[in-house]
C-alpha positions as a Markdown table, in Angstrom:
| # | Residue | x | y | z |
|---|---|---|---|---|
| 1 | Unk | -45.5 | 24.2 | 38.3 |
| 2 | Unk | -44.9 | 22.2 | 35.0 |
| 3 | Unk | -41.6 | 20.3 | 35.7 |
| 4 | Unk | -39.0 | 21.3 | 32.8 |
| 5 | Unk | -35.9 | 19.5 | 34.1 |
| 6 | Unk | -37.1 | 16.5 | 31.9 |
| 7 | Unk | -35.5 | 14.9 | 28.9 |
| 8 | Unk | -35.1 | 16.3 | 25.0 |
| 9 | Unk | -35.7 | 14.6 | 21.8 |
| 10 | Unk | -34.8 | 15.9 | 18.6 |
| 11 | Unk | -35.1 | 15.0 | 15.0 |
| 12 | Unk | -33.5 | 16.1 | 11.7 |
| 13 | Unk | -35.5 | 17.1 | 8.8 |
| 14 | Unk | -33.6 | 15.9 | 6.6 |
| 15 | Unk | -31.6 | 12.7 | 6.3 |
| 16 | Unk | -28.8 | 12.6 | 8.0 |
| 17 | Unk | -24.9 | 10.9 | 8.4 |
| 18 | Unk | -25.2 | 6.9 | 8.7 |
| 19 | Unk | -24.4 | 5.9 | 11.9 |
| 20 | Unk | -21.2 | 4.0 | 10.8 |
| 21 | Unk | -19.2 | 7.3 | 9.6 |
| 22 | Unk | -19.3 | 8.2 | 12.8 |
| 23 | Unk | -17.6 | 5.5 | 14.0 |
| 24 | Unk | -14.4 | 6.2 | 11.5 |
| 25 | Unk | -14.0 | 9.8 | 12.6 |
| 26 | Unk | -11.1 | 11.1 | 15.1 |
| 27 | Unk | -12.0 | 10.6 | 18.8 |
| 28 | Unk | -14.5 | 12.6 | 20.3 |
| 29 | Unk | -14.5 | 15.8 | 20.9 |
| 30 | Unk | -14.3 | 17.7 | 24.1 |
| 31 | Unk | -18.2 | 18.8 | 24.0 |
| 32 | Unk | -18.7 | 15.1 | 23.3 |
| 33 | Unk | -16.9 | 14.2 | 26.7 |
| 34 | Unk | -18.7 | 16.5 | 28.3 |
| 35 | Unk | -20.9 | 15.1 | 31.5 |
| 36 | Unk | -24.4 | 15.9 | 29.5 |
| 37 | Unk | -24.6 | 14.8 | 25.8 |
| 38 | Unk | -25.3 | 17.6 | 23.0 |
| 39 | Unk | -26.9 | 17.3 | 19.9 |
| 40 | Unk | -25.8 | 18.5 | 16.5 |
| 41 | Unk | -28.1 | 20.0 | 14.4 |
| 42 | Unk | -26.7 | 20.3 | 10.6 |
| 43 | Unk | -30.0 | 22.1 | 9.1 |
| 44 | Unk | -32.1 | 25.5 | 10.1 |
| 45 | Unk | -35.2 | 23.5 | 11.6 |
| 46 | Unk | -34.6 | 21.6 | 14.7 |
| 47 | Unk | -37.6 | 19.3 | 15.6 |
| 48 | Unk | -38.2 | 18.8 | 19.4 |
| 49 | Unk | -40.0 | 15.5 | 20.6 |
| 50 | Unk | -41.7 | 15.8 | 23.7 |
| 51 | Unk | -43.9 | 13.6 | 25.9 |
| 52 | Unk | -46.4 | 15.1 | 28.2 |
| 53 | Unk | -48.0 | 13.2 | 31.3 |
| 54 | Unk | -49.9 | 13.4 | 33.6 |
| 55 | Unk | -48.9 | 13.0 | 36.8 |
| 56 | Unk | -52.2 | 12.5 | 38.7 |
| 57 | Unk | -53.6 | 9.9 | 36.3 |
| 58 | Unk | -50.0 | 8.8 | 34.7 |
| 59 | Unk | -51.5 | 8.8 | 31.2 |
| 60 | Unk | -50.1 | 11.0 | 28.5 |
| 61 | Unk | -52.1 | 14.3 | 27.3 |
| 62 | Unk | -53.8 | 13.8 | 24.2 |
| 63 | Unk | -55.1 | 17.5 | 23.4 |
| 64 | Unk | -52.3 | 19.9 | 23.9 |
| 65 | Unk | -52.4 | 22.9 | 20.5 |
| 66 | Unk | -49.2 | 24.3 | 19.2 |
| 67 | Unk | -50.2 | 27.4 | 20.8 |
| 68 | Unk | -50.1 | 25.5 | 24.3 |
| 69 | Unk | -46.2 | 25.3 | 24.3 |
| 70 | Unk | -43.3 | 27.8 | 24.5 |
| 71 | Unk | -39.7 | 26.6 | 23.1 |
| 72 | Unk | -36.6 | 28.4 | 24.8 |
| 73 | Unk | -33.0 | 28.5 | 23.4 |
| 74 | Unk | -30.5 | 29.7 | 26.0 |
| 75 | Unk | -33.6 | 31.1 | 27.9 |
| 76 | Unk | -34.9 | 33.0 | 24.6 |
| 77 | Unk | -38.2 | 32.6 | 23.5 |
| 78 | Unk | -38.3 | 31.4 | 19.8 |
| 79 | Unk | -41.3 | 30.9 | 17.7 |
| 80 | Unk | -42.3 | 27.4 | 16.8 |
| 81 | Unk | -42.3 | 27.3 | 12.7 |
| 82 | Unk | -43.9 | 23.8 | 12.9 |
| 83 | Unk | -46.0 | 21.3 | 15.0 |
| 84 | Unk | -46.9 | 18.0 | 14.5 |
| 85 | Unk | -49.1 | 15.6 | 17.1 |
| 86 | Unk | -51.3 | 12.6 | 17.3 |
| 87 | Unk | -54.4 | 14.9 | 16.5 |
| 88 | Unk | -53.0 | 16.1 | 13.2 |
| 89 | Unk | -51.8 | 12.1 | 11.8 |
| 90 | Unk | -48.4 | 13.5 | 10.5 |
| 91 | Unk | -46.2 | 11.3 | 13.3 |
| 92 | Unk | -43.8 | 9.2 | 12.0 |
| 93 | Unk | -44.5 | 5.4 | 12.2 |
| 94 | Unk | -42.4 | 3.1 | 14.9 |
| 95 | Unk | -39.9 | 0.5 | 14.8 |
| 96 | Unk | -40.1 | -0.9 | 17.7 |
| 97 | Unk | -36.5 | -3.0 | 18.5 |
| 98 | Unk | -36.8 | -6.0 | 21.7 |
| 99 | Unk | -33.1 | -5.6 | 22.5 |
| 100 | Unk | -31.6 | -8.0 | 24.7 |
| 101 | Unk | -28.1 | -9.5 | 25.6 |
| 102 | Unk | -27.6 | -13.1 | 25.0 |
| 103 | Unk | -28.5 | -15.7 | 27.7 |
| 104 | Unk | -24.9 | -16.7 | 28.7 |
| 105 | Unk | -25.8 | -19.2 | 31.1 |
| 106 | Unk | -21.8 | -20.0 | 31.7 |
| 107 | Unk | -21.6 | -16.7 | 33.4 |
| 108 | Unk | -23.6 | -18.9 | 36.8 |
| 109 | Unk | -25.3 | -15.5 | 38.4 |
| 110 | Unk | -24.3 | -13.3 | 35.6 |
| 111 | Unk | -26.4 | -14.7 | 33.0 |
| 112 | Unk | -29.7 | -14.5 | 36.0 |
| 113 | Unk | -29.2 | -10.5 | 36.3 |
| 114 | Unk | -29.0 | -9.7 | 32.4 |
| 115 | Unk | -31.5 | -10.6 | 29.7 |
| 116 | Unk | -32.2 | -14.3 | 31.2 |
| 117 | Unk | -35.1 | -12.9 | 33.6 |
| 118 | Unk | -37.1 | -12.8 | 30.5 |
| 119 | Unk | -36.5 | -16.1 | 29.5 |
| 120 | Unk | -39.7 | -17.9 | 29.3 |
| 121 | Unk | -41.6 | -15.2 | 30.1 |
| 122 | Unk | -41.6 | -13.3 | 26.5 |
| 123 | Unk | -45.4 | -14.0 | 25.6 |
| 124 | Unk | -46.6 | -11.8 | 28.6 |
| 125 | Unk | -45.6 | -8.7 | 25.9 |
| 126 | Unk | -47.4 | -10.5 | 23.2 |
| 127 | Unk | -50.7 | -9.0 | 24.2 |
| 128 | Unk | -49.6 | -5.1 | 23.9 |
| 129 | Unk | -48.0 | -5.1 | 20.5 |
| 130 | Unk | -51.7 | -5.6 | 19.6 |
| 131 | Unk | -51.5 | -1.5 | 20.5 |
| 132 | Unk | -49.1 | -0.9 | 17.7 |
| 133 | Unk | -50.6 | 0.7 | 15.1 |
| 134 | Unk | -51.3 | -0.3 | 11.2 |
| 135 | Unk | -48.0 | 1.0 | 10.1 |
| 136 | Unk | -45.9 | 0.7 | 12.6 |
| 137 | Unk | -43.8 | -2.2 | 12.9 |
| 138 | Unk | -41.6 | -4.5 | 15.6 |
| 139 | Unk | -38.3 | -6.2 | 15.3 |
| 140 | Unk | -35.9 | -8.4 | 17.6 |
| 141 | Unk | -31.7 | -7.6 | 18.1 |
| 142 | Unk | -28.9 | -9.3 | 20.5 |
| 143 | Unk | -25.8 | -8.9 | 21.1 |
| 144 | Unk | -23.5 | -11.3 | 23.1 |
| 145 | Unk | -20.0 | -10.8 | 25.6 |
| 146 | Unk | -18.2 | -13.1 | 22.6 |
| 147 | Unk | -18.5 | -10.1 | 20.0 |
| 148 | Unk | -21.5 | -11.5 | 18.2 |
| 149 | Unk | -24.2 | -9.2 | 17.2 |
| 150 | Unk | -27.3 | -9.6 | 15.2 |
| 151 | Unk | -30.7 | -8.3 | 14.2 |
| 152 | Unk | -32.7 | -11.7 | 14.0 |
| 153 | Unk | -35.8 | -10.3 | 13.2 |
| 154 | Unk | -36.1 | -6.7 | 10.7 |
| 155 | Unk | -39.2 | -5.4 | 11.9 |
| 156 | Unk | -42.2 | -6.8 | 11.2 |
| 157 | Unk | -46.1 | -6.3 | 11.3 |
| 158 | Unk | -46.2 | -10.2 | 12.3 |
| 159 | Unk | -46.5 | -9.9 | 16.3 |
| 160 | Unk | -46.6 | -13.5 | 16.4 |
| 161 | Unk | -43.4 | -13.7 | 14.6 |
| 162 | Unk | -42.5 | -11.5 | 17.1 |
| 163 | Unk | -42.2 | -13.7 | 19.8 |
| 164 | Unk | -41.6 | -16.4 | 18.5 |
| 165 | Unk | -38.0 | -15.0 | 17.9 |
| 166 | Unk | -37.7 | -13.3 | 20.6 |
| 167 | Unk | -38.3 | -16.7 | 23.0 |
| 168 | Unk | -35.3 | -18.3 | 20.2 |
| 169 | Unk | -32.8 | -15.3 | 20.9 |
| 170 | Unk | -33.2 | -16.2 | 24.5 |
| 171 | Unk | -32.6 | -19.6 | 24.4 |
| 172 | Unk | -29.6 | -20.3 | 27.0 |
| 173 | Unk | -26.0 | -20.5 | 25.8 |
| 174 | Unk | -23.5 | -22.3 | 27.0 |
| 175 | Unk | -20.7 | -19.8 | 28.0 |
| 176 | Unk | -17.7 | -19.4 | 30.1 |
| 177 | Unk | -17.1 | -15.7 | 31.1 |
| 178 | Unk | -13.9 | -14.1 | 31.5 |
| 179 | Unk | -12.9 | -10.1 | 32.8 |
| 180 | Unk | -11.7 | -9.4 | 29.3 |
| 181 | Unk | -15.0 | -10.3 | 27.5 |
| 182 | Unk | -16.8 | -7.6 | 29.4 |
| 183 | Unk | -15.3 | -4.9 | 27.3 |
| 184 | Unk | -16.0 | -6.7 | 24.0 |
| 185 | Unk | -19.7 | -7.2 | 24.9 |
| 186 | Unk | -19.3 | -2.8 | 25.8 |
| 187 | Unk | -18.3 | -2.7 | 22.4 |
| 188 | Unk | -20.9 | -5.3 | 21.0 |
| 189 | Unk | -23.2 | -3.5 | 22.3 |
| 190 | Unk | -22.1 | -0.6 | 20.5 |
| 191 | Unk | -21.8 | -2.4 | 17.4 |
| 192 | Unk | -25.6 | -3.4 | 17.5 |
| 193 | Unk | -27.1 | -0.2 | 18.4 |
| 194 | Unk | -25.4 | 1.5 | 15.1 |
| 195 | Unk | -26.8 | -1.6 | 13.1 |
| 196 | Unk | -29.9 | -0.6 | 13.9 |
| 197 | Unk | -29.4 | 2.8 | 13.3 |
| 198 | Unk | -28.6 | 2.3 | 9.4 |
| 199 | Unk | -31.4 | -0.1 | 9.2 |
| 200 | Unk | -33.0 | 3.2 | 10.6 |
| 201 | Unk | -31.6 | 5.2 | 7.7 |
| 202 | Unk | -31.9 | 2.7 | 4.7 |
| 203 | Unk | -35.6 | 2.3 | 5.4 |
| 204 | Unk | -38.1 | 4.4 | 3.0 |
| 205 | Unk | -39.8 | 6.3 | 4.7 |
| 206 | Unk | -37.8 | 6.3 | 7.7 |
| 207 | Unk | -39.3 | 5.2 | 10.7 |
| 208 | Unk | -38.9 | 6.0 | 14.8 |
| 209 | Unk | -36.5 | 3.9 | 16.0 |
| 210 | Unk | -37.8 | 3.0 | 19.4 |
| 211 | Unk | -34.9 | 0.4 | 21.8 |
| 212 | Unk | -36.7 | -1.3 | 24.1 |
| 213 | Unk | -33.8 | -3.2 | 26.2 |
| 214 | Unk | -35.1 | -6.1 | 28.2 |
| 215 | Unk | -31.9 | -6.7 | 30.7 |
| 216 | Unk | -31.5 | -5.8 | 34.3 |
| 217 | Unk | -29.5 | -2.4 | 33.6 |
| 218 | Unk | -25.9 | -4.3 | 34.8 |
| 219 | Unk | -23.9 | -3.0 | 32.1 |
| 220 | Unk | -21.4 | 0.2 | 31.6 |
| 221 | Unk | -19.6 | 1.6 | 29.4 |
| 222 | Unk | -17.0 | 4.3 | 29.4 |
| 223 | Unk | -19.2 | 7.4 | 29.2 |
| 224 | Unk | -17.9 | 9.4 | 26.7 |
| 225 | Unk | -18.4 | 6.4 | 24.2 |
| 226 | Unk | -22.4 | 6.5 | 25.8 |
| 227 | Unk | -22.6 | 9.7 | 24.6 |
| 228 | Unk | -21.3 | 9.7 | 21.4 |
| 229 | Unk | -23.6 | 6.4 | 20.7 |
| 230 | Unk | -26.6 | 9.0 | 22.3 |
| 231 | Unk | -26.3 | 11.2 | 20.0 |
| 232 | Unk | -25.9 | 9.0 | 16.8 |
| 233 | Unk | -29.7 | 7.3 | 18.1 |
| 234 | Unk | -30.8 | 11.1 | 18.8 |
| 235 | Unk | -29.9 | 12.0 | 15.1 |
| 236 | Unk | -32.2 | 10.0 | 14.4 |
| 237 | Unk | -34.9 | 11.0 | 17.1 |
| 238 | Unk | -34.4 | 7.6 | 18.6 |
| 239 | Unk | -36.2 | 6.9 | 21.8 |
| 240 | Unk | -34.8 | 4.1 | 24.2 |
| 241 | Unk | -36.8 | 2.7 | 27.3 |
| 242 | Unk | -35.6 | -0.2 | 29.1 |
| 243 | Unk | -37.3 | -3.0 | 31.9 |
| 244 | Unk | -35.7 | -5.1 | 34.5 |
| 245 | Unk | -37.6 | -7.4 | 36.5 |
| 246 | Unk | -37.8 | -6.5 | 40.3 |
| 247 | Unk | -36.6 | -9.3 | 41.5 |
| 248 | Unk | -33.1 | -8.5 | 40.0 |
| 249 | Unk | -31.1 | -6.4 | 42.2 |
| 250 | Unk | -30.4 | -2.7 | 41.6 |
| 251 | Unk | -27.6 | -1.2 | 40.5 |
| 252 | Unk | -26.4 | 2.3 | 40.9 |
| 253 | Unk | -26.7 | 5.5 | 38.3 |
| 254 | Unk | -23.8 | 7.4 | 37.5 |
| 255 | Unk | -20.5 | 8.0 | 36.7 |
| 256 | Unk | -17.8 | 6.4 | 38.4 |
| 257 | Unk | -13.9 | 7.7 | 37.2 |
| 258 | Unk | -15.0 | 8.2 | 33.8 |
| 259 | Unk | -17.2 | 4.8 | 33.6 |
| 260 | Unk | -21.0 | 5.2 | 33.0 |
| 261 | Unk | -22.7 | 2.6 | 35.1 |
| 262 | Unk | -26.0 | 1.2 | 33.8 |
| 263 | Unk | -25.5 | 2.8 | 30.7 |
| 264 | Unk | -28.8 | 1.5 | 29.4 |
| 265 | Unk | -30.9 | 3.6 | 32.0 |
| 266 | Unk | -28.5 | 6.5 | 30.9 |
| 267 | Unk | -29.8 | 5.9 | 27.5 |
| 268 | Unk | -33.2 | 5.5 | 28.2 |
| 269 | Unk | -33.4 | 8.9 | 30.8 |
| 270 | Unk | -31.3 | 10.8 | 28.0 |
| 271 | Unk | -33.2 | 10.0 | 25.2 |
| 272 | Unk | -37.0 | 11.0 | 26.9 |
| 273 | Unk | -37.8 | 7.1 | 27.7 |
| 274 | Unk | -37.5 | 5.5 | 31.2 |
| 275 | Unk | -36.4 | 2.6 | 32.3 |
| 276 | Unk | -39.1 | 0.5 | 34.8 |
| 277 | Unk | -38.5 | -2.4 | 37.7 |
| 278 | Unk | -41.6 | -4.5 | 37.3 |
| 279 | Unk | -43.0 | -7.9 | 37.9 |
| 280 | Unk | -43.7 | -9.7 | 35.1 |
| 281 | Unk | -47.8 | -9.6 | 35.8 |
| 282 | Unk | -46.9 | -5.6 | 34.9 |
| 283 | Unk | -45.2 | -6.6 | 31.5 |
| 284 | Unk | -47.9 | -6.6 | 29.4 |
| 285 | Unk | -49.4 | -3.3 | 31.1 |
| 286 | Unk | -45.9 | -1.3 | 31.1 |
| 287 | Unk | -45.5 | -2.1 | 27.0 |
| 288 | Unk | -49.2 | -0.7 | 26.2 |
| 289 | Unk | -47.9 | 2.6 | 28.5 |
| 290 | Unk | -44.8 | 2.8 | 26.6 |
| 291 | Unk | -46.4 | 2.8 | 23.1 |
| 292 | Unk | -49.3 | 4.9 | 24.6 |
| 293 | Unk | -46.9 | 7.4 | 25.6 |
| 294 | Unk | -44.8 | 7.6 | 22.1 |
| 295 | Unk | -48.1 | 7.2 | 20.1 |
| 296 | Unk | -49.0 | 10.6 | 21.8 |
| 297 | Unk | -45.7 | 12.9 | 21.6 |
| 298 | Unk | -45.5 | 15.7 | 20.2 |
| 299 | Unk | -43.3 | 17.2 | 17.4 |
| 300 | Unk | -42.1 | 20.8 | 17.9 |
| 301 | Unk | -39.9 | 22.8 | 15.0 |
| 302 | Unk | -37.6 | 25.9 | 15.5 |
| 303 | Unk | -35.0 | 27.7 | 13.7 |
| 304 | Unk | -31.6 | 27.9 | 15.9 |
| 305 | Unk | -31.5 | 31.8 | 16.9 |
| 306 | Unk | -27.5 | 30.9 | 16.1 |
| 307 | Unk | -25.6 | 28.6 | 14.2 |
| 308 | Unk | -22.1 | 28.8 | 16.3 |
| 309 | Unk | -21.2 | 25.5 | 17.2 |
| 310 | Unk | -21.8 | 26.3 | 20.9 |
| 311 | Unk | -24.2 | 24.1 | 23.8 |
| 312 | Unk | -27.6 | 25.7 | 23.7 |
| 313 | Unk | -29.4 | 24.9 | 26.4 |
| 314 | Unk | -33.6 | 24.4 | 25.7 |
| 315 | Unk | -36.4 | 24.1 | 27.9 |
| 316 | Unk | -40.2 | 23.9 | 27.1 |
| 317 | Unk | -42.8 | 24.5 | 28.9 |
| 318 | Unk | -47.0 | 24.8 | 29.0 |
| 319 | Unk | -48.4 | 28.7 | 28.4 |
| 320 | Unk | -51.3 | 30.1 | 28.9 |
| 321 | Unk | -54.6 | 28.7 | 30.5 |
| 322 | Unk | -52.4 | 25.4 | 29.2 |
| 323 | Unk | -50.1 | 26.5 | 31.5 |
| 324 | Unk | -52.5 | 27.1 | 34.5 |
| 325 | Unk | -55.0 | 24.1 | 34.1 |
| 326 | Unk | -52.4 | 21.7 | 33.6 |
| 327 | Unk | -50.2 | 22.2 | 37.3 |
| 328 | Unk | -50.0 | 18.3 | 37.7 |
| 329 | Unk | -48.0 | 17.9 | 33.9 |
| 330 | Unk | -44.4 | 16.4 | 33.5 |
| 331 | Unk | -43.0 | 17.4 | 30.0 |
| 332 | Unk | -40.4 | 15.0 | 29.0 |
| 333 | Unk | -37.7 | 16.1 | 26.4 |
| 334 | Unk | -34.0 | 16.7 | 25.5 |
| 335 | Unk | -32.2 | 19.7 | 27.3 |
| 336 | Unk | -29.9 | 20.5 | 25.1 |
| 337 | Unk | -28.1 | 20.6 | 21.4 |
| 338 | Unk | -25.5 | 21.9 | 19.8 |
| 339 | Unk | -26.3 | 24.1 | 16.0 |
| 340 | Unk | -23.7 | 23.6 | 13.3 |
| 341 | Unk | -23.2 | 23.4 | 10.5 |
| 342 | Unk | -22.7 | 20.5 | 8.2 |
């Protein structure tokens, strides 16, 4: 059977709140807190990104019609008003952000099992942003435990560029670590993610943000501030995918006493990306998959059955001979949202 358990994407059709007003509202509300994050859709079409593989071969599927999938909103069938794939050119371009945490060599260890794996090692991506495509684009962001953030490269078509920064930003630091600076980099992190979120939303046309953290998935965060951040990158149909080196050790997924550990795999998982434990020999190889994989997504649009302000859960799935030929497909989208109004 198609596996429908995966992870849900949407978009807004029209422009949406900047990132930072969300940041001034009152705390969080209970559906925020809630153990899965929601999404709020504030018009009558809700657009559904989803990414279909292969298991067999591991390569994305290229050919699927509109007539192929089936949308359900609290288990009801509803008709798809609008589709939008590779096939038909109407994808939005991507912004592709290297996001990585700053090489804080004073941490000893610390600054080993973070973003310093990739130190010396960044021009083993340089040969897969040659996949990008004409109009899409690629960018470099840090953030650091002392409270700085900053995005030292605004995306570019310049893959050399590229790089080049991307080898400066992780040029080690000097640093010395303390227990408190932990929660300011939780918060810095934060702070960086919604920066590139209103780059997101002041750019004409807007592209696809795409985070692609390069850091050894230590970090956590208290998990209903994940959530809330999910959902402001998911207003924006935001993907995030993440790669640690496999050398670093593993850490574990979850939520511990209100704490999200790893909270950039949560991310990643949450918002249809995945996070990867590779060599670097597979950098290059992993990058091409990634792009491969968003390059061939596809857009589904619905009109909320209800506008109540209540969790609707959503699954899609193949029909049809889709549905029979394709036994070895893993759809990969965003289970729920919630429909309100603005």
């Amino acid at each position: 059977m198609v596996a429908s358990n995966g992870r849900m994407v949407f978009l807004l059709f029209v422009a949406l709140l900047c990132a930072n007003s969300r940041s001034q509202n009152a705390p969080a509300s209970a559906q925020e807190h809630s153990n899965a994050p929601v999404f709020h859709a504030q018009t009558q079409l809700v657009l559904v990104d989803v990414i279909a593989r292969d298991l067999k071969t591991g390569l994305p599927l290229q050919d699927l019609k509109r007539e192929d999938f089936r949308v359900f909103d609290n288990k009801r069938l509803v008709p798809i008003a609008t589709f939008d794939s590779t096939a038909r050119f109407n994808l939005r371009p991507i912004a592709l952000w290297f996001v990585v945490i700053c090489n804080e060599r004073g941490k000893g260890e610390r600054g080993e099992i973070a973003s310093g794996w990739f130190s010396g090692k960044e021009s083993l991506f340089r040969p897969a942003l040659a996949e990008l495509e004409k109009n899409d684009r690629a960018g470099v962001a840090h953030w650091c435990d002392n409270g700085e953030a900053n995005l030292d490269l605004h995306p570019t078509e310049d893959h050399d560029a590229v790089i080049s920064k991307l080898t400066e930003t992780l040029q080690p630091i000097d640093f010395e670590y303390t227990s408190a600076q932990g929660r300011q980099g939780e918060l810095t992190l934060q702070r960086l993610l919604r920066i590139i979120l209103d780059e997101t939303h002041r750019t004409d046309p807007q592209p696809l943000p795409v985070v692609l953290f390069l850091h050894s998935d230590t970090t956590g965060m208290p998990r209903h501030e994940a959530d809330v951040l999910l959902d402001e990158l998911l207003e924006t149909s935001g993907f995030a995918f993440g790669i640690k080196d496999a050398a670093a050790a593993d850490y574990p997924h979850g939520r511990f006493f209100g704490e999200q550990s790893s909270v950039l795999h949560y991310i990643a998982t949450q918002t249809g990306g995945e996070y990867y434990s590779i060599p670097p020999e597979k950098y290059r190889e992993t990058l091409k998959s990634i792009l491969l994989q968003l390059h061939s997504r596809y857009e589904l649009g619905f009109k909320p059955p209800k506008i109540d302000g209540k969790r609707h859960k959503l699954r899609v799935e193949l029909a049809g001979t889709a549905a029979e030929r394709r036994t070895s497909t893993r759809l990969r989208y965003r289970p729920e949202y919630i429909p309100t109004q603005k």
